[in-house]
MARLUMDO-822767 format. One line per 10 residues: number of its first residue (from 1); for each residue x, y, z of N, C-alpha, C, O, CB. Coordinates in pm, 1 decimal, decimal comma. Glycine has a CB too. Example, Ala and Ser with C-alpha at 12.3 -4.5 7.8 and 13.67 -1.06 7.14 Angstrom:
<rs>
1) 1319,0 -569,0 780,0 1230,0 -450,0 780,0 1320,0 -330,0 780,0 1423,6 -331,9 846,5 1130,8 -447,3 904,6 ~ 1285,0 -225,0 708,0 1367,0 -106,0 714,0 1290,0 3,0 787,0 1340,9 113,8 803,9 1408,4 -59,8 572,5
</rs>
This chain:
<rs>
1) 1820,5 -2095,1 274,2 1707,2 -2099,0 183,8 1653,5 -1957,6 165,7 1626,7 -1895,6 268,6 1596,9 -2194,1 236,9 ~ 1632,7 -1893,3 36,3 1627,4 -1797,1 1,1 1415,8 -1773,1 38,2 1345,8 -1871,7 15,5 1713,0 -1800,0 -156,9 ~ 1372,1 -1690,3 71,5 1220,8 -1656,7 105,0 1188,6 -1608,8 -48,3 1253,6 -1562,1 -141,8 1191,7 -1522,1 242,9 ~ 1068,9 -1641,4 -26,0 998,6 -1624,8 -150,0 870,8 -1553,0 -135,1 782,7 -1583,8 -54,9 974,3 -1752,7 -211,5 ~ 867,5 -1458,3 -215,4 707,0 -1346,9 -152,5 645,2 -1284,4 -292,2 716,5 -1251,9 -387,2 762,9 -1164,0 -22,8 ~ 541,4 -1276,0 -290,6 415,7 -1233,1 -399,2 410,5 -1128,5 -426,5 351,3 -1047,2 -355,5 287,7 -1248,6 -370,8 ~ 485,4 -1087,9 -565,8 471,6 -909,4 -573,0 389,1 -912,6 -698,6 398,1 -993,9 -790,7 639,2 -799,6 -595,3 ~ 270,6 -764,7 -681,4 212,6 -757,4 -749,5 218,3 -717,6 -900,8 244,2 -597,8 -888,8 167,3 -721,4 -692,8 ~ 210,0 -743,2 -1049,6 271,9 -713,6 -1136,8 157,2 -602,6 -1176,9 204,9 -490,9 -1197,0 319,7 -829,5 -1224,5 ~ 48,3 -610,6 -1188,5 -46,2 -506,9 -1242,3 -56,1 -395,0 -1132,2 -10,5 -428,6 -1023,0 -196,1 -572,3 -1276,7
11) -113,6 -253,5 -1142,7 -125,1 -156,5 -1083,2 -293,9 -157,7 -1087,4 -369,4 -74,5 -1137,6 -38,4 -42,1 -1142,7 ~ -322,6 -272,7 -1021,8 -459,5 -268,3 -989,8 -480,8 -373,7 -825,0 -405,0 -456,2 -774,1 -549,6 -336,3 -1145,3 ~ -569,1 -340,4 -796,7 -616,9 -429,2 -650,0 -628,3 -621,5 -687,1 -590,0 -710,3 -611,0 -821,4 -355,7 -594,2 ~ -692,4 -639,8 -825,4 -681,1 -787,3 -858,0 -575,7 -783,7 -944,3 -585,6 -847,7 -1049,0 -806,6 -858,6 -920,7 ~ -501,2 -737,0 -926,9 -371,3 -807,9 -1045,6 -307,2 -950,4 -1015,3 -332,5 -1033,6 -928,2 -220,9 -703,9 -1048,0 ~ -222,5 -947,8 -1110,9 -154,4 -1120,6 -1097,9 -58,4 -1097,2 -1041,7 4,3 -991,5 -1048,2 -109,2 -1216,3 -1226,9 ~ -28,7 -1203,7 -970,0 116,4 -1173,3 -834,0 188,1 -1297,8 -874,3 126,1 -1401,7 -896,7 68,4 -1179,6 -616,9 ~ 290,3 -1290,7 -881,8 414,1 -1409,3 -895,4 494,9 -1387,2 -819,3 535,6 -1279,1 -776,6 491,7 -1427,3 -1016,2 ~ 542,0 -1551,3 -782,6 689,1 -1533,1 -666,2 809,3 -1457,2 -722,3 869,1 -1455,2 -829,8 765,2 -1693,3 -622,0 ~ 817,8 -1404,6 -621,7 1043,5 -1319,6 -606,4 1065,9 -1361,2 -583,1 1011,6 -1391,6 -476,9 1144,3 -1220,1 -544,4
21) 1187,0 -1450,0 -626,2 1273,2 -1536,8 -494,8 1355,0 -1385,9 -452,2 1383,7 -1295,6 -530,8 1415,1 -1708,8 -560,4 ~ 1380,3 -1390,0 -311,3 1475,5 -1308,4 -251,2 1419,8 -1157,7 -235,2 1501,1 -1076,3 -191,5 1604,8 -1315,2 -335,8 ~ 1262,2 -1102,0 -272,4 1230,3 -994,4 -323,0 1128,0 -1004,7 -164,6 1058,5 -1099,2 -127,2 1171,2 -987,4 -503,4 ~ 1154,7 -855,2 -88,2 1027,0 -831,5 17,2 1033,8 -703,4 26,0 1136,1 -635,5 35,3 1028,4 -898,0 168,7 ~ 909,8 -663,6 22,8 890,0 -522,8 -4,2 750,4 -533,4 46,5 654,5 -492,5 -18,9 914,2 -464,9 -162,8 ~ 740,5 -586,0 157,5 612,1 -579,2 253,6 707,0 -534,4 346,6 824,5 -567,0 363,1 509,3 -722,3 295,1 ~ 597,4 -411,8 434,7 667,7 -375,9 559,3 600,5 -368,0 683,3 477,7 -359,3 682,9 723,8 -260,1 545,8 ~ 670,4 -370,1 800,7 608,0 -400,8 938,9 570,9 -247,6 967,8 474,6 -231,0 1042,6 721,2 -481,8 1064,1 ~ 615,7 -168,2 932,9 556,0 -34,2 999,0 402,5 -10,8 867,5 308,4 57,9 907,4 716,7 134,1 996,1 ~ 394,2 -75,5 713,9 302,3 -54,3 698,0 197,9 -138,8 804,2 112,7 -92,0 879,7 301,3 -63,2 573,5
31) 225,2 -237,5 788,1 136,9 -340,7 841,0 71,9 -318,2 952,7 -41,8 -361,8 970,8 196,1 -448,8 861,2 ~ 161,0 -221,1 1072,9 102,7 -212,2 1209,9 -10,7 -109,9 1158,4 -120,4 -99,1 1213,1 215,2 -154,3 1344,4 ~ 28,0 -41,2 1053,1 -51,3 119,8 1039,0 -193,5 49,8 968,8 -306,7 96,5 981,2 52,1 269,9 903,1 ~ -157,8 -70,3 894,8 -320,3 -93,7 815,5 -381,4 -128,8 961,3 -480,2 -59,3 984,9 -343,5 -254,5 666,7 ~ -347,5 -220,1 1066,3 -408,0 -247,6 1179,9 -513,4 -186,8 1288,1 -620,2 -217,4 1341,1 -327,9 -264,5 1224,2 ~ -388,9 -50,2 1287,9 -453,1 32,7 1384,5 -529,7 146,5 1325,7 -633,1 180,1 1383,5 -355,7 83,3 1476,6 ~ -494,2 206,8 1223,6 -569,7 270,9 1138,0 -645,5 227,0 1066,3 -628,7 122,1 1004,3 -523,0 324,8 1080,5 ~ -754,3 306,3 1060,1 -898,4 310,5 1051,2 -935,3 310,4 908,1 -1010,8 234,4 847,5 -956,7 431,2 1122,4 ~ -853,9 429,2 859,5 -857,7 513,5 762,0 -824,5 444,1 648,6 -882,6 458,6 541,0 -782,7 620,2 782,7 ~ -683,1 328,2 679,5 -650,7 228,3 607,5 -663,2 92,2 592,0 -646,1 14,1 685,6 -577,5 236,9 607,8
41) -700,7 47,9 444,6 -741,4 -77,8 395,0 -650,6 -210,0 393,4 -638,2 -316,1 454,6 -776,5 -51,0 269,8 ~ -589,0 -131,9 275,2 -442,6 -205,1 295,6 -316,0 -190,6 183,3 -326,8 -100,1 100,5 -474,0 -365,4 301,4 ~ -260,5 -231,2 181,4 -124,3 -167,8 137,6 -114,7 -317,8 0,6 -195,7 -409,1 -15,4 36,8 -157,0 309,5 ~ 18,2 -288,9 -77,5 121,0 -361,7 -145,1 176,2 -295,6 -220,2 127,4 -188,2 -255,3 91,7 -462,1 -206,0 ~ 333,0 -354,6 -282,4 379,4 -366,2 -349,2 419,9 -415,9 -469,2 421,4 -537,9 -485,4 395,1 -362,5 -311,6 ~ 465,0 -314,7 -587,3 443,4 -372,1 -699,8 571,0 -321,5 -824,4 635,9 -236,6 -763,4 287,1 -332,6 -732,8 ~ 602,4 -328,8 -896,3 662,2 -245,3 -1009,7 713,3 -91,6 -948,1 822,2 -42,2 -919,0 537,2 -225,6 -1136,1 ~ 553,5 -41,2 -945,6 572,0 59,4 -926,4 628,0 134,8 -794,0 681,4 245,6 -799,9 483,1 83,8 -962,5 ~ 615,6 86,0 -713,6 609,2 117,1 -561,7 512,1 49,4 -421,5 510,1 -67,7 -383,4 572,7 252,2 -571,4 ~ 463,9 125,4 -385,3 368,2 108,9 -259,4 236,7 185,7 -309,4 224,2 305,4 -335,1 436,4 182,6 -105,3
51) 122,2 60,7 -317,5 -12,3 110,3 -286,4 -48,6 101,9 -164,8 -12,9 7,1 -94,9 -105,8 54,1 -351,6 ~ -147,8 228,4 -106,7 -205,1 214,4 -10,7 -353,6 260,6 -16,0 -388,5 376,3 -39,6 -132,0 266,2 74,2 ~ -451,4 137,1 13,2 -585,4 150,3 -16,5 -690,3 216,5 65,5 -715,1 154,3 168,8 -622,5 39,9 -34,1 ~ -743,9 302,0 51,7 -757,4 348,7 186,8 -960,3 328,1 219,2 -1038,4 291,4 131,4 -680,6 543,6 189,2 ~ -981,6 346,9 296,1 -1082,4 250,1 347,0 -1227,3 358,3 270,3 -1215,0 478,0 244,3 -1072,4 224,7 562,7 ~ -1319,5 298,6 253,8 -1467,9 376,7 235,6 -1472,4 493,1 301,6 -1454,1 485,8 423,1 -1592,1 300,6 288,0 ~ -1491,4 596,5 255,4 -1535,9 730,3 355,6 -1398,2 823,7 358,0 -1384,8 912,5 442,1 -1582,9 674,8 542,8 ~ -1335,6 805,8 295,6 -1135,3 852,1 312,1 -1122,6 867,9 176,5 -1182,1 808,0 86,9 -990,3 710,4 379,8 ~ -1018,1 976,1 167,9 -960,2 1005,2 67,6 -838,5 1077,3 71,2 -799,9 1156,0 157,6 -1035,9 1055,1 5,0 ~ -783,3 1041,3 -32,1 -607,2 1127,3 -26,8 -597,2 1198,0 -148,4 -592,8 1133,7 -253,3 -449,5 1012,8 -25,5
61) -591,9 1355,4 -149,5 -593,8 1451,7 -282,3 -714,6 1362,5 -346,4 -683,1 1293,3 -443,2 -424,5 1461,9 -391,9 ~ -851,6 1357,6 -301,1 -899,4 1336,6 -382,4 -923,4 1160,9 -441,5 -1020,1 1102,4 -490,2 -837,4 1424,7 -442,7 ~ -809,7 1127,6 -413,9 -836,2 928,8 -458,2 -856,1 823,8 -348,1 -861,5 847,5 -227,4 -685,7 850,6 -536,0 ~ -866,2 705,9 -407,0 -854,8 616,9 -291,7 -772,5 557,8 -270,3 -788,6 436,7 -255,8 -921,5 544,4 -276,5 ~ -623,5 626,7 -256,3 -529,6 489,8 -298,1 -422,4 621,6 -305,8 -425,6 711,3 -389,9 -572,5 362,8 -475,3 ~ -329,3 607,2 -196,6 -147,0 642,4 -190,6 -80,5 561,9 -291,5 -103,0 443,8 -318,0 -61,5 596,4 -33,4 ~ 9,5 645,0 -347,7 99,0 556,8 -418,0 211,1 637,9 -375,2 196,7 758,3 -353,8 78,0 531,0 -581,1 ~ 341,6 567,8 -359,2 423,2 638,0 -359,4 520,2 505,3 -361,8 496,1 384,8 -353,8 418,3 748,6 -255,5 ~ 704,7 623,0 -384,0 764,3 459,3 -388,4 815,4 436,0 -294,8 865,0 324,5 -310,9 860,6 412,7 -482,3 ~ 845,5 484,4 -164,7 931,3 429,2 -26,2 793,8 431,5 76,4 686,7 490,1 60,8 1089,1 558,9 40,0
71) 836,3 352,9 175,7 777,5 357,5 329,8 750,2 457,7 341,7 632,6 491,1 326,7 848,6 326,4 444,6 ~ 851,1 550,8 374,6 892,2 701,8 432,2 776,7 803,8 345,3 699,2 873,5 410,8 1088,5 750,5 385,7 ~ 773,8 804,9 197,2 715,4 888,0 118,1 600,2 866,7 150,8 534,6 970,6 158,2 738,5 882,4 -7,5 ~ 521,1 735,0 184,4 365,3 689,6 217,5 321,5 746,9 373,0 207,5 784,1 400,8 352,7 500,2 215,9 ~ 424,6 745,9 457,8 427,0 809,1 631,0 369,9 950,2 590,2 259,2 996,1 618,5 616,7 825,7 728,4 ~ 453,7 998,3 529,5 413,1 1157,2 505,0 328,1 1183,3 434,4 282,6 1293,5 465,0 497,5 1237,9 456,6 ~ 259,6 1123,3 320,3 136,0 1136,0 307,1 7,0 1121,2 378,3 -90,5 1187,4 342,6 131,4 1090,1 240,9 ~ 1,0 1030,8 485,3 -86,1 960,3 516,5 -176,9 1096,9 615,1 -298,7 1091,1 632,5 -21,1 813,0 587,6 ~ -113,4 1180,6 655,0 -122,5 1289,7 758,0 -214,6 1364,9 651,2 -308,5 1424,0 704,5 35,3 1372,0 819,8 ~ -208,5 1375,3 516,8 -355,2 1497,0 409,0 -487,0 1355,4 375,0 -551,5 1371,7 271,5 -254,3 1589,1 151,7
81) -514,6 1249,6 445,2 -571,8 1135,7 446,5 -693,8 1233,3 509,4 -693,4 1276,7 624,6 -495,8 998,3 526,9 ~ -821,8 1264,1 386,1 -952,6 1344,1 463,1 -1058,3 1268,6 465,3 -1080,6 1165,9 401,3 -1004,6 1476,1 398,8 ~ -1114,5 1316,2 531,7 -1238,0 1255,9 544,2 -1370,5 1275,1 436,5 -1395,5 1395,4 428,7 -1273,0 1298,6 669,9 ~ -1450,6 1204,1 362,5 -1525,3 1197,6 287,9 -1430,3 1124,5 170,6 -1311,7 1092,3 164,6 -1591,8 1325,8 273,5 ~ -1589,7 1112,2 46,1 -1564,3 1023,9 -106,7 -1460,7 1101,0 -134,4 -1435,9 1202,8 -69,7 -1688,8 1020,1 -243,3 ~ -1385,6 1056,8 -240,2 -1279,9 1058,9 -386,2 -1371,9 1184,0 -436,2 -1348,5 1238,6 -544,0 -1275,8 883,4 -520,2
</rs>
């Protein structure tokens, strides 16, 4: 039986999500990182890649929100993640 998971179609936080059959692009190393980090809100996937939302008081170059399109590309950002508003 093939898994079925909710990817996001809009490039916004409320967008509309429809099933993939066979499609996962949630990951366990994001997941531990929204947990233990502070800094982070929370993550998904979409079209575009990987959002990562990042919590009140944080900012990355300036926004609230990593985008990038691999795991790996979001790891290495997460390290210019400063402190204070957008």
């Amino acid at each position: 039986m093939d898994s079925i998971y909710l990817v996001n179609l809009n490039n916004n936080r409320g967008g509309e999500t429809r099933p993939v059959k066979g499609v996962n692009k949630m990951s366990k190393t994001l997941d531990r990182l929204v947990k233990k980090d502070p800094r982070i809100q929370s993550y998904y996937f979409d079209v575009d890649g990987y959002w990562v939302n990042l919590s009140d008081g944080y900012n990355w170059c300036g926004c609230g929100t990593i985008h990038e399109d691999t795991v790996k590309e979001v790891l290495e950002q997460v390290k210019y993640i400063a402190e204070g508003e957008e």
